[in-house]
N, CA, C and O atoms as CSV, one atom per row, in Angstrom:
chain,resi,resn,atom,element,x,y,z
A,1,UNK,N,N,55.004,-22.792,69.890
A,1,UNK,CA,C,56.003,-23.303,68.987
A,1,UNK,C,C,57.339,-22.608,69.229
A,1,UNK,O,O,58.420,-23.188,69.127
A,2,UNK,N,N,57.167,-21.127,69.607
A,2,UNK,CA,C,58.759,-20.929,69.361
A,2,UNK,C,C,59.038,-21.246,71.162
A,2,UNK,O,O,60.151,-20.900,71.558
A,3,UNK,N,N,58.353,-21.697,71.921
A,3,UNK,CA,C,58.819,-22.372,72.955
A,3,UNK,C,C,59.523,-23.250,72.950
A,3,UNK,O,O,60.374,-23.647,73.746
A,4,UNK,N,N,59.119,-23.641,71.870
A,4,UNK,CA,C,59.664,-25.433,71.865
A,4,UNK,C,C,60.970,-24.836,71.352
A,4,UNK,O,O,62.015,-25.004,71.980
A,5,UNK,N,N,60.918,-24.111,70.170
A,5,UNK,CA,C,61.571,-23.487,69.374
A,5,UNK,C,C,63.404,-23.795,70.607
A,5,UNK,O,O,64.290,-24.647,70.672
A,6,UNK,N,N,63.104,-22.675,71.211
A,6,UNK,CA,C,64.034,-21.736,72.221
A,6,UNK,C,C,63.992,-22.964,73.053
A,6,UNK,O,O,65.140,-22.993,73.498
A,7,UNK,N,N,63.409,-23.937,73.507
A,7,UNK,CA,C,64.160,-25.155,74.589
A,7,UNK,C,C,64.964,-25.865,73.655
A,7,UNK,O,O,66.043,-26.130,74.186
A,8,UNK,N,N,64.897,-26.254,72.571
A,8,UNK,CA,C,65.351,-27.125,71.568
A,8,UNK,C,C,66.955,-26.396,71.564
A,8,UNK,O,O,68.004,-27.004,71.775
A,9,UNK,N,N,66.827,-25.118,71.300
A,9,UNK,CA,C,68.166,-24.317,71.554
A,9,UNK,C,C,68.911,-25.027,72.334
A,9,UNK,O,O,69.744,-25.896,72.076
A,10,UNK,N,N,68.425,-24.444,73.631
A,10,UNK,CA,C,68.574,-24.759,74.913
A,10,UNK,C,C,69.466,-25.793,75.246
A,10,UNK,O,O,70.482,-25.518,75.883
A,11,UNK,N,N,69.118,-27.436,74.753
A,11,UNK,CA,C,68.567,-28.121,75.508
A,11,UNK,C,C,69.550,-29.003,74.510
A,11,UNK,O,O,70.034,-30.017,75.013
A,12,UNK,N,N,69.824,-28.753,73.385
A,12,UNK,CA,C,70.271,-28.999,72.361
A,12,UNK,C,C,69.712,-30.043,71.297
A,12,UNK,O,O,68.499,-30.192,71.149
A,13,UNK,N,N,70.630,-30.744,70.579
A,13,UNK,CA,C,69.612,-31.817,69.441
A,13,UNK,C,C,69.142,-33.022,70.334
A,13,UNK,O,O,67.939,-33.237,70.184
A,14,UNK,N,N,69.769,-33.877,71.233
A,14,UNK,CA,C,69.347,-34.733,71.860
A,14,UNK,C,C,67.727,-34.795,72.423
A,14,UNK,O,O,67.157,-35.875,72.577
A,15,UNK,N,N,67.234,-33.809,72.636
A,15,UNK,CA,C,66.220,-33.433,73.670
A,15,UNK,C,C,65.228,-32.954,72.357
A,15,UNK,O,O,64.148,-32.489,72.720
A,16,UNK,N,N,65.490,-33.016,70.663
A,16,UNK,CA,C,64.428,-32.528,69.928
A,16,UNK,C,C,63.519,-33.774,69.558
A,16,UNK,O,O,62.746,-33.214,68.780
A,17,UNK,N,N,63.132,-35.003,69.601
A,17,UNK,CA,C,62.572,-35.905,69.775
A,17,UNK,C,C,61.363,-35.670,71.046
A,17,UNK,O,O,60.172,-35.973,70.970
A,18,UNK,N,N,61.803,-35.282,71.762
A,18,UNK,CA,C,60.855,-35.244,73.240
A,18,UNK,C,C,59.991,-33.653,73.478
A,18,UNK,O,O,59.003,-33.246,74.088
A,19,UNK,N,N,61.039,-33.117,72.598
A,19,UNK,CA,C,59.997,-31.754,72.550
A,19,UNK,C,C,59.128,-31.430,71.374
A,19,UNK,O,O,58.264,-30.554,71.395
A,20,UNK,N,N,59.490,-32.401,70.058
A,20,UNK,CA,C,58.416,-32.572,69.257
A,20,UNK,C,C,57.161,-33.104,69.628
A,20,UNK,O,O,56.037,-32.659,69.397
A,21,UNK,N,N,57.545,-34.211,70.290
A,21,UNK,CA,C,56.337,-35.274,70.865
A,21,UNK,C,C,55.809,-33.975,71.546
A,21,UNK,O,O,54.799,-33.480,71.045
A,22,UNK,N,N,56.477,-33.244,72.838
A,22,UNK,CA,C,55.327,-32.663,73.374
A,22,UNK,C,C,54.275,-31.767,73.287
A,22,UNK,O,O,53.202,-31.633,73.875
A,23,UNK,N,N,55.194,-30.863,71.897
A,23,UNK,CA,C,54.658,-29.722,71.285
A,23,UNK,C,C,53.329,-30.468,70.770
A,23,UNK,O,O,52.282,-30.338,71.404
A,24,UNK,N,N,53.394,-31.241,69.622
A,24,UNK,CA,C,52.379,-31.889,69.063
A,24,UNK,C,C,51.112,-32.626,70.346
A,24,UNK,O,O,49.960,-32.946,70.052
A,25,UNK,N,N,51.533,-32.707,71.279
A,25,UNK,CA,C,50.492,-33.812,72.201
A,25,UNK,C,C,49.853,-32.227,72.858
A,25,UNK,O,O,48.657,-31.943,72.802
A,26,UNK,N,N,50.771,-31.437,73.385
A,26,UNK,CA,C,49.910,-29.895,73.347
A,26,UNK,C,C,48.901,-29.183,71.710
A,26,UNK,O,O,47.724,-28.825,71.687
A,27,UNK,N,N,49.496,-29.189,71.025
A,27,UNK,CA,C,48.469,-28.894,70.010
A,27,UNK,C,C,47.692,-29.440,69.639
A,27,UNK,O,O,46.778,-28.841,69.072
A,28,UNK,N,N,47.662,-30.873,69.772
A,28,UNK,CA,C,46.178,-31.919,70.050
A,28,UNK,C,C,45.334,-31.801,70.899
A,28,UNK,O,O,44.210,-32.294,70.795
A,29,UNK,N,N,45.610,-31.339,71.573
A,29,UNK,CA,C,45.169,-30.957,73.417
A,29,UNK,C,C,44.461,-29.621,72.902
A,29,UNK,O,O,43.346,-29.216,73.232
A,30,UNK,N,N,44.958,-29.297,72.415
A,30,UNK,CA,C,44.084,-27.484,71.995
A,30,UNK,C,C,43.733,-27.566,70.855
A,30,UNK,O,O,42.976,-26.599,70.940
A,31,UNK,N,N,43.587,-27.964,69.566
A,31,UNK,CA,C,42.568,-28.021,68.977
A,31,UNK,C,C,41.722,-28.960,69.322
A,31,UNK,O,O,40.674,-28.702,68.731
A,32,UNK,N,N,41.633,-29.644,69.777
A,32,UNK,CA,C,40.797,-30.651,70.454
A,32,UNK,C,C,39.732,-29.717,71.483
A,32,UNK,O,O,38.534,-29.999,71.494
A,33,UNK,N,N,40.087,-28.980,72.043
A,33,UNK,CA,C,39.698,-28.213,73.092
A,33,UNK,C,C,38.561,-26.987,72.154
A,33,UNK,O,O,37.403,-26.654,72.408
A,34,UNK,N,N,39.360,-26.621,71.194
A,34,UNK,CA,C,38.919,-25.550,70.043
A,34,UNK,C,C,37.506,-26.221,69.410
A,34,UNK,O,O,36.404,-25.845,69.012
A,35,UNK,N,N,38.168,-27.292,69.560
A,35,UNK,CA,C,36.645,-27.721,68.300
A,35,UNK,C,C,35.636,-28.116,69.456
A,35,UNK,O,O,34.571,-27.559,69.191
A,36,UNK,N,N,35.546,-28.735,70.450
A,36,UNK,CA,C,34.343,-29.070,71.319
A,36,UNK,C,C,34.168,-27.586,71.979
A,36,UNK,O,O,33.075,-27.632,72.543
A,37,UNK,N,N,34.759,-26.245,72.177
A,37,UNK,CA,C,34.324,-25.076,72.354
A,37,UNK,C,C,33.173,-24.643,71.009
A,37,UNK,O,O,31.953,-24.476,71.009
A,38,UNK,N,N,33.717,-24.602,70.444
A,38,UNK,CA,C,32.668,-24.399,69.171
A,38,UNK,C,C,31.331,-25.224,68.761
A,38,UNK,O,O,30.202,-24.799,68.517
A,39,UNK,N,N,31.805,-26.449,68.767
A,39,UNK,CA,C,30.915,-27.349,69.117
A,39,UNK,C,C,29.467,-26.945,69.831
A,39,UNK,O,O,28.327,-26.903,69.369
A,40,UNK,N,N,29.954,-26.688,71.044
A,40,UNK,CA,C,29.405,-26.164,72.251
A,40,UNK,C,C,28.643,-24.832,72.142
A,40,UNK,O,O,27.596,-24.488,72.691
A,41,UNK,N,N,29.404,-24.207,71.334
A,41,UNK,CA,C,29.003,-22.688,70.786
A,41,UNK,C,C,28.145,-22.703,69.824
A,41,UNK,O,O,27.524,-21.649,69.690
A,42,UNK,N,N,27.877,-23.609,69.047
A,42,UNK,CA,C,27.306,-23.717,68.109
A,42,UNK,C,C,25.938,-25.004,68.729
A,42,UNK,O,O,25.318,-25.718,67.941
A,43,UNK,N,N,25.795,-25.020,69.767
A,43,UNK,CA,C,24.594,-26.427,70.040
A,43,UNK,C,C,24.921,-27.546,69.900
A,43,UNK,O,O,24.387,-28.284,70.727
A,44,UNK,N,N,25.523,-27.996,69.268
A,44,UNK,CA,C,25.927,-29.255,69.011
A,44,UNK,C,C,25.830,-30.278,69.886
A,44,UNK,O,O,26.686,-30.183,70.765
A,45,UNK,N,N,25.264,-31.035,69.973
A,45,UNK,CA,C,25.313,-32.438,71.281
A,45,UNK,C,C,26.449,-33.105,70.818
A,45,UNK,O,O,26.893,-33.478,69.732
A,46,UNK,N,N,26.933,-33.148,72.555
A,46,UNK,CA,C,28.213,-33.869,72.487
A,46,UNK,C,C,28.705,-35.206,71.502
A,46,UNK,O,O,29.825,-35.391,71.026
A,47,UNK,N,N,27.580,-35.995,71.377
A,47,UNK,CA,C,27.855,-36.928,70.970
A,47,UNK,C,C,26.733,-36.814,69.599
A,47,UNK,O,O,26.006,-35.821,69.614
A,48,UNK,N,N,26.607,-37.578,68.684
A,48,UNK,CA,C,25.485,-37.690,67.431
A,48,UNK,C,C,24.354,-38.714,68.117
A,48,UNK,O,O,24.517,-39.817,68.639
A,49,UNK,N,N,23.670,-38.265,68.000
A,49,UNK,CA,C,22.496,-39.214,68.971
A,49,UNK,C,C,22.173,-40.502,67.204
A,49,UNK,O,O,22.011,-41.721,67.266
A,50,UNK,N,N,22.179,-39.854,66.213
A,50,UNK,CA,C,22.402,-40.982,64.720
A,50,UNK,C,C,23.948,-41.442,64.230
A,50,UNK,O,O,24.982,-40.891,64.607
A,51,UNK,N,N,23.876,-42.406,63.446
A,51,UNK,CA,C,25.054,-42.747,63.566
A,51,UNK,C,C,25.509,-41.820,62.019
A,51,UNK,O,O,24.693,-41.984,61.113
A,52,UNK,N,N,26.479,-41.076,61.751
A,52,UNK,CA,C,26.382,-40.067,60.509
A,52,UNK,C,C,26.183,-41.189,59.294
A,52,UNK,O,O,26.458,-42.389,59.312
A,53,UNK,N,N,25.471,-40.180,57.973
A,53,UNK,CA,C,25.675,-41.064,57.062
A,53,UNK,C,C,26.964,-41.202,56.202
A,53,UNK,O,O,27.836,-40.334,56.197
A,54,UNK,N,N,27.031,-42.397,55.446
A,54,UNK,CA,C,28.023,-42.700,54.369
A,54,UNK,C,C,28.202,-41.766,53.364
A,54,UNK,O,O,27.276,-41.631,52.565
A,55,UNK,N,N,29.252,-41.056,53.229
A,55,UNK,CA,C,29.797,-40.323,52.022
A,55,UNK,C,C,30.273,-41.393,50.973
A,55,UNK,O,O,30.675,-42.556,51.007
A,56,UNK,N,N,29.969,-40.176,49.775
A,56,UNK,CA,C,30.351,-41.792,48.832
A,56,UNK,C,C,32.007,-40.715,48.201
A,56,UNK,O,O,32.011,-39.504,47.983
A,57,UNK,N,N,33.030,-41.542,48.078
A,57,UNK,CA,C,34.044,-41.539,47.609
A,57,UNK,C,C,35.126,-41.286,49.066
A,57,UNK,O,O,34.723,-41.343,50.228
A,58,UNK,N,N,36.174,-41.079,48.755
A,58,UNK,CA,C,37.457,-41.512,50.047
A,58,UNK,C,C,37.513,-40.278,50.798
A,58,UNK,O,O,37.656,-39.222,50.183
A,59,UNK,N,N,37.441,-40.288,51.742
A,59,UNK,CA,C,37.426,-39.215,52.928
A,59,UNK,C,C,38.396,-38.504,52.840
A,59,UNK,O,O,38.456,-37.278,52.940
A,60,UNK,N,N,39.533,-39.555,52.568
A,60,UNK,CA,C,41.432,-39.206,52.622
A,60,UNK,C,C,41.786,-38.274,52.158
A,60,UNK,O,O,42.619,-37.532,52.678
A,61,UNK,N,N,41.150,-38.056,50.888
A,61,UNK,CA,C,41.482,-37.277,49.513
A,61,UNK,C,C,41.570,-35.939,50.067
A,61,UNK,O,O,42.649,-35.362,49.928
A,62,UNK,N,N,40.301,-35.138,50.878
A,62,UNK,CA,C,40.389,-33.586,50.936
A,62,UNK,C,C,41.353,-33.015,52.405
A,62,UNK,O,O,41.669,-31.852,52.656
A,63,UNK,N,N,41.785,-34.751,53.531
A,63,UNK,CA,C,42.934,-34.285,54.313
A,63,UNK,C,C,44.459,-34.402,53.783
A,63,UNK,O,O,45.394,-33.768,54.271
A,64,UNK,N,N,44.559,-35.301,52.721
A,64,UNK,CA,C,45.379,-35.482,51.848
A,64,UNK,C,C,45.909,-34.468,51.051
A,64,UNK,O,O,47.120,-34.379,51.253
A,65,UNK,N,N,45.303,-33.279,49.831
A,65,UNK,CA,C,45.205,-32.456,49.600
A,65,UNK,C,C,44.996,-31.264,50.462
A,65,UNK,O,O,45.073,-30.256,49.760
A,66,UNK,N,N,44.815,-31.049,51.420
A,66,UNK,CA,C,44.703,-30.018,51.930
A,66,UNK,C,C,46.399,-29.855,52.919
A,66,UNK,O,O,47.083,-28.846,53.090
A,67,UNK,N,N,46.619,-31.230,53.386
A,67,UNK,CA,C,48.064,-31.048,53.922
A,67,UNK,C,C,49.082,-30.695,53.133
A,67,UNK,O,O,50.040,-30.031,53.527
A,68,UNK,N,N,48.909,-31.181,51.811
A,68,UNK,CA,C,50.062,-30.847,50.699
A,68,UNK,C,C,49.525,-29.418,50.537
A,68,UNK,O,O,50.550,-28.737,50.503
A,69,UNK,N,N,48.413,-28.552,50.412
A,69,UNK,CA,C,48.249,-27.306,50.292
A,69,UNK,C,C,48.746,-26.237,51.021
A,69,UNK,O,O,49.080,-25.091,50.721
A,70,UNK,N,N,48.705,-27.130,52.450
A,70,UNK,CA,C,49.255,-26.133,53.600
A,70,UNK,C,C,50.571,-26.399,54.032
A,70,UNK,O,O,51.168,-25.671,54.826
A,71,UNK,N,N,51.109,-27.577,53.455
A,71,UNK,CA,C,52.394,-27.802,53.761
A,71,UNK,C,C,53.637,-26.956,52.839
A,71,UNK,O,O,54.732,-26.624,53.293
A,72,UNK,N,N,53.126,-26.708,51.389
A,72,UNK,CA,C,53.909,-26.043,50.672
A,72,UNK,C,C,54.728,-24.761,51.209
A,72,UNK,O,O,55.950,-24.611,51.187
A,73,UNK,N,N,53.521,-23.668,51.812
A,73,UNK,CA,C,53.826,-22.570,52.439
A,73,UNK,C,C,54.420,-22.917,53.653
A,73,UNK,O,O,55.598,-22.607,53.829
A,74,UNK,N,N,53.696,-23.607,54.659
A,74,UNK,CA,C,54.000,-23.690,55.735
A,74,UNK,C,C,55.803,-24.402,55.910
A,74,UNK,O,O,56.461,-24.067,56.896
A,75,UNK,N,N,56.269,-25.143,55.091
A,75,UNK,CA,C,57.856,-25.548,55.207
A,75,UNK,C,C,58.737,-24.648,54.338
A,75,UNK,O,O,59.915,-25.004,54.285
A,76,UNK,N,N,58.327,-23.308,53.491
A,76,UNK,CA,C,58.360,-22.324,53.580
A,76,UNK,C,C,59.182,-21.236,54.742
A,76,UNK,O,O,60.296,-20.840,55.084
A,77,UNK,N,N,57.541,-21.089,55.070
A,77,UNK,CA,C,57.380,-20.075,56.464
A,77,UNK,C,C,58.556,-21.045,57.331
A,77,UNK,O,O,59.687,-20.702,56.987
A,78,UNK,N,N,58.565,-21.751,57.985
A,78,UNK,CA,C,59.139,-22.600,59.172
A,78,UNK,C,C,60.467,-23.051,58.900
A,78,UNK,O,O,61.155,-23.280,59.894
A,79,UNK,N,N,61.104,-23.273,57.511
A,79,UNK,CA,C,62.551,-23.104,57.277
A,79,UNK,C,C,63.035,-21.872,57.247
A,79,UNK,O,O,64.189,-21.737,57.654
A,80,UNK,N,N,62.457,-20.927,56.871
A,80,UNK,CA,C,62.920,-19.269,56.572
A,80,UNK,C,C,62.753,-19.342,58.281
A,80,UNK,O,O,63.821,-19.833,58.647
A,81,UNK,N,N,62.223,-19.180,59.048
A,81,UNK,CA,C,61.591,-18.660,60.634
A,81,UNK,C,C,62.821,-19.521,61.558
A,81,UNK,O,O,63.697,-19.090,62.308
A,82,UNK,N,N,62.564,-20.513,61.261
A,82,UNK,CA,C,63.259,-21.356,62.489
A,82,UNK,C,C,64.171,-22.379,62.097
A,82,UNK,O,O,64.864,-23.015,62.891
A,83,UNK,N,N,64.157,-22.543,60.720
A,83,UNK,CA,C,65.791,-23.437,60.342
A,83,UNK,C,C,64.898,-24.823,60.276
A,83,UNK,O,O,63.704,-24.928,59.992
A,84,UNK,N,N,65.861,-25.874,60.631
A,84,UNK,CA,C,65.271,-27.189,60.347
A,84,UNK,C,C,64.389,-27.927,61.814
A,84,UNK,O,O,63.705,-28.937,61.980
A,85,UNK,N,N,64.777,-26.985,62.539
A,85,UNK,CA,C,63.552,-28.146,63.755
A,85,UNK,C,C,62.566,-27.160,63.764
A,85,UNK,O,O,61.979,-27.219,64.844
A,86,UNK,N,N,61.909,-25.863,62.710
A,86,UNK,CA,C,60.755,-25.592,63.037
A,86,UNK,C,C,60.350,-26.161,61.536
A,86,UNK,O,O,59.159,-26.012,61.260
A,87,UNK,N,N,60.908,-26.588,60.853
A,87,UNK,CA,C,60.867,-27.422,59.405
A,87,UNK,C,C,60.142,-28.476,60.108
A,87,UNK,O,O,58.922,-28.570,59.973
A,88,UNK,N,N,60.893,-29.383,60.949
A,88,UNK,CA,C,60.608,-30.786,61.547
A,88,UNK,C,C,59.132,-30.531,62.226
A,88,UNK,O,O,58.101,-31.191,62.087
A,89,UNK,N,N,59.357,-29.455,62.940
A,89,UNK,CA,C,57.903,-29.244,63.723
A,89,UNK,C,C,56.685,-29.387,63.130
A,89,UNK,O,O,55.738,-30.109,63.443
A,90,UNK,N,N,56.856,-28.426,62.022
A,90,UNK,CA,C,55.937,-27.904,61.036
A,90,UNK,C,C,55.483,-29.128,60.529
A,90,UNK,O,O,54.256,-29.223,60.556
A,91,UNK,N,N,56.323,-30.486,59.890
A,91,UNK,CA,C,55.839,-31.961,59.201
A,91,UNK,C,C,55.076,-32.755,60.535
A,91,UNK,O,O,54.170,-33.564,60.333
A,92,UNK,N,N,55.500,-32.459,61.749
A,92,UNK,CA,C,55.312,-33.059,62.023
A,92,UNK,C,C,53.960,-33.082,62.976
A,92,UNK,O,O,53.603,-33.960,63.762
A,93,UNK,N,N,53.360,-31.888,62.662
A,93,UNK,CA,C,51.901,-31.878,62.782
A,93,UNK,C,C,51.503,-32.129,61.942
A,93,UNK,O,O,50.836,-33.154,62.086
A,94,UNK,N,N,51.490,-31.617,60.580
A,94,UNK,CA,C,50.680,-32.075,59.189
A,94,UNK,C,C,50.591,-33.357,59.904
A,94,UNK,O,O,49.497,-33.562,60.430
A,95,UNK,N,N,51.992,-34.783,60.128
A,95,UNK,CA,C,51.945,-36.033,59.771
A,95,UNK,C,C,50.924,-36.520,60.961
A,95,UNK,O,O,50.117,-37.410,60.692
A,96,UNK,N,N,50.951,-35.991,62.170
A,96,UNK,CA,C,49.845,-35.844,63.457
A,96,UNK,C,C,48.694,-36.039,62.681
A,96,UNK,O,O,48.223,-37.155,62.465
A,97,UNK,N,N,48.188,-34.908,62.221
A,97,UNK,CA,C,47.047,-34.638,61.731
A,97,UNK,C,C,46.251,-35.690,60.994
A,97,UNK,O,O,45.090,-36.030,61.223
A,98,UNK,N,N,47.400,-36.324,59.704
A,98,UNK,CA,C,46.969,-37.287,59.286
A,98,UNK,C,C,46.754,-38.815,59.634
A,98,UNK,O,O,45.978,-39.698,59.270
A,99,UNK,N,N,47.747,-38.711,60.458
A,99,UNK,CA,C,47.769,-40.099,61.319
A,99,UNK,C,C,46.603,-39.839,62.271
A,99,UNK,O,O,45.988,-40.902,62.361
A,100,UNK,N,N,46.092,-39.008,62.933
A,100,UNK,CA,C,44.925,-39.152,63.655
A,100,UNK,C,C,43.447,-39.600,62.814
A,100,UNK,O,O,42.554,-40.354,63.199
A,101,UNK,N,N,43.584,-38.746,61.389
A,101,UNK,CA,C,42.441,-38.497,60.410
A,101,UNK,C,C,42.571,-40.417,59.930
A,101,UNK,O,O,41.532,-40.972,59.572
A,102,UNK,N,N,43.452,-40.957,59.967
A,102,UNK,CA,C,44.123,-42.666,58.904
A,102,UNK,C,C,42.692,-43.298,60.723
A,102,UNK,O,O,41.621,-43.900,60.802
A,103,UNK,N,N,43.424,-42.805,61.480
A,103,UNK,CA,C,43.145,-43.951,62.833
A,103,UNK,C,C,41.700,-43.797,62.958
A,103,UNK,O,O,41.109,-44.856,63.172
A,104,UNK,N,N,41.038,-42.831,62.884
A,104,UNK,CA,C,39.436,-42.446,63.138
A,104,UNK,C,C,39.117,-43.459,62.114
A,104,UNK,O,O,38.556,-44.535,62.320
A,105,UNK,N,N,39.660,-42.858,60.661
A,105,UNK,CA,C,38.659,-43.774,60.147
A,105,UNK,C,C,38.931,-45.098,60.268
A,105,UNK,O,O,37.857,-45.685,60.137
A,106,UNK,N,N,39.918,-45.966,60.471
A,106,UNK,CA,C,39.793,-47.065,61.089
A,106,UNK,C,C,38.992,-47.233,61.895
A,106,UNK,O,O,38.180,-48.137,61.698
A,107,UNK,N,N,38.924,-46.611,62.844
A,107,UNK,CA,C,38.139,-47.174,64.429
A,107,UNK,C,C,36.766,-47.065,63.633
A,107,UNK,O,O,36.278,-48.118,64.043
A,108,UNK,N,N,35.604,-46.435,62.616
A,108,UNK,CA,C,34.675,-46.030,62.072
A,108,UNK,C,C,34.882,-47.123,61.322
A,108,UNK,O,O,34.422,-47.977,62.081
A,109,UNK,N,N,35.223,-47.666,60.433
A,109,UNK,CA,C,34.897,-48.921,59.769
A,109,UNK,C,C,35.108,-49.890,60.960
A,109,UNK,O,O,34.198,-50.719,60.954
A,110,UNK,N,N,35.840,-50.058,61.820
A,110,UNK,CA,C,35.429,-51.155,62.099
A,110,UNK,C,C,34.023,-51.515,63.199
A,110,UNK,O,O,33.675,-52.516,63.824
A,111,UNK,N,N,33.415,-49.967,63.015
A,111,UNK,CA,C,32.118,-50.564,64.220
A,111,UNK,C,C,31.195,-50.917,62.900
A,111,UNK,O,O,30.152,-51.466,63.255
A,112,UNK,N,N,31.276,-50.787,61.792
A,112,UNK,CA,C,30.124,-50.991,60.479
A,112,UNK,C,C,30.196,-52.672,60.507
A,112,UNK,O,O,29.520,-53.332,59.718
C-alpha cells in the first residue's frame, strides 16, 4: 500500500485510478493465495466433494456489518496516514471485498 502510496505521489492524480485498480487486483491475488495456503494447511480438499448446505437467513448481513466495523477505524487510520488516496484505497478494498462477496453469491444461486 504505501507503494502505491509513493507512485501515486510520483506519478501524480491522473495515474490514481490505475494504481487503485492495481493495488486491489494485487491484494486479491494474495489473499486469495492466503486462504488456499491455509486451506491446504489445514486438509481441506480443494474443491467440496458435497455441495455446502443452505444457511437460513442473508449471508450479506455479517460482510455487511463487518465492513462498516472495519471501515470506521480503518478511514480513520488511512486519512490520518496517507491523506485522501490512502482514504480512497482503504474504501476501495472494503467495496472489492463486497463486490466479490454480492458476485459469489450470485454465481451460487444461480447453479440451485
Amino acid at each position: 500500500m504505501r507503494a502505491t502510496i509513493e507512485a501515486r505521489r510520483e506519478l501524480g492524480p491522473e495515474y490514481e485510478a490505475a494504481l487503485v485498480e492495481s493495488f486491489v487486483e494485487r491484494l486479491d491475488q494474495s489473499i486469495a493465495h492466503r486462504v488456499r495456503a491455509e486451506m491446504h494447511a489445514a486438509g481441506a480438499p480443494p474443491h467440496p466433494s458435497a455441495p455446502p448446505r443452505k444457511k437460513s437467513g442473508n449471508p450479506s448481513i455479517p460482510i455487511a456489518l463487518g465492513s462498516m466495523g472495519i471501515g470506521i477505524p480503518l478511514t480513520a487510520i488511512a486519512a490520518t496516514e496517507a491523506g485522501t488516496a490512502g482514504l480512497l484505497l482503504a474504501w476501495v478494498g472494503i467495496v472489492a471485498i463486497n463486490l466479490a462477496h454480492a458476485i459469489g453469491n450470485r454465481r451460487d444461486r444461480g447453479r440451485d
